[in-house]
N, C-alpha and C positions, 0 to 999 in steps of 0.2 A: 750402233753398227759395230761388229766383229772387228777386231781389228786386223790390219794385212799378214803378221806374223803368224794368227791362230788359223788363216784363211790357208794359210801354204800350209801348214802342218797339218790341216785336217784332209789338205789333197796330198799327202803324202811327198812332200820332195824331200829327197834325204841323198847325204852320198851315195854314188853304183855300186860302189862295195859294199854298203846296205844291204841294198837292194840282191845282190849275187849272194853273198853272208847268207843271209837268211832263206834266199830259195835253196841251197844247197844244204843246210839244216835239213830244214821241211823234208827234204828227200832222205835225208839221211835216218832221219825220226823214221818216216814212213816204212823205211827199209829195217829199223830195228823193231817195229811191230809187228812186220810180216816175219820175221826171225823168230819172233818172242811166240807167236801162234805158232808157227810150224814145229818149234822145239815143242810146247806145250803141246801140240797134238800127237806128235810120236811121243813123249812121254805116258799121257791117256793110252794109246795104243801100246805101248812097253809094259803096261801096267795091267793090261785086262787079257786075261790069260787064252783066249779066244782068238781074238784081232792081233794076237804075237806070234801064237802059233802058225798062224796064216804068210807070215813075213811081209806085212803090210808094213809100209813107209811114208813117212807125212810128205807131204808135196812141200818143195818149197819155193819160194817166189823171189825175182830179185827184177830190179828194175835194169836192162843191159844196157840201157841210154834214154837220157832222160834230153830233153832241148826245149831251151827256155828261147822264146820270141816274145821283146816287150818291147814295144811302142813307146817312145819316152821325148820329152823335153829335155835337154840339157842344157846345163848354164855351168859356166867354171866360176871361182870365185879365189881369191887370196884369200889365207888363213892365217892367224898368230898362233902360232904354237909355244902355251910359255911353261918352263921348264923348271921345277922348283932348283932352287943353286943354281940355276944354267943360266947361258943367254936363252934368249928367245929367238923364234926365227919362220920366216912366211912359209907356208907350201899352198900349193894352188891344187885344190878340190875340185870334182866334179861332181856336182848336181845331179840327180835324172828327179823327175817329176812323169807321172805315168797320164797316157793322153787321153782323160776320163773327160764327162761333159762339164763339171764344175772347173777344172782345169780351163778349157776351152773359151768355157762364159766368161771367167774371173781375169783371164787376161784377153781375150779375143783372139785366142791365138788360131791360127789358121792348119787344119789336123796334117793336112797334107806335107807339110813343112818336118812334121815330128822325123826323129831318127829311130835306125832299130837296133836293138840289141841282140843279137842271137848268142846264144854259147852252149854246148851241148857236154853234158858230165856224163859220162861212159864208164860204167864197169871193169875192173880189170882183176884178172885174178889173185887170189890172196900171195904172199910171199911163199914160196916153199920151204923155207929158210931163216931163221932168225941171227945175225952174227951180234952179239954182245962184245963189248970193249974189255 
């Protein structure tokens, strides 16, 4: 029998800052792909002396808001945070565990009960401006 530690990590419970970390990556990847094509396709078009002449311009894509909805278990826990030379000292972590069916089975947890997460990452325009120190 698996034991309960490999059981939670294979349903994914990890801190919400995890969990946020990385869905805001993901988009952020996403968003330097669709960058990376769009540059690469008006350069093809900059370069083919036909489709330049024309004043054709690559489309480009951007995500204006993205909103994240995740269903989750929470659970807080105290933490040892120990500090090479330092003291040491507790902070209290949040959990989230996502409300899948091996979640549910493994502890009987009851779905209705789960909490939600929303938060919504929005577009904003680039600086006009750089001030240097």
């Amino acid at each position: 029998m698996p034991d309960v530690e490999q059981l939670i990590e294979d349903i994914l419970v990890e801190p919400i800052d995890e969990f946020l970390f990385l869905a805001g990556r993901g988009i952020a990847l996403a968003q330097m792909e669709m960058d990376k094509n769009s540059l690469a396709t008006q350069v093809m078009i900059d370069n083919d002396e036909i489709l330049s002449q024309a004043g054709i311009q690559a489309t480009w894509y951007h995500f204006p808001e993205t909103t994240l909805e995740l269903r989750m278990n929470f659970s807080a826990r105290w933490e040892e945070v120990k500090r090479q030379g330092k003291p040491s000292f507790w902070r209290r972590v949040l959990y989230a565990a996502p409300m899948n069916a091996t979640y549910k089975n493994l502890f009987s947890y009851e779905a209705s009960g789960a909490s939600t997460v929303k938060t919504r990452i929005v577009s904003v325009p680039p600086a006009t401006t750089i001030e240097t120190e």
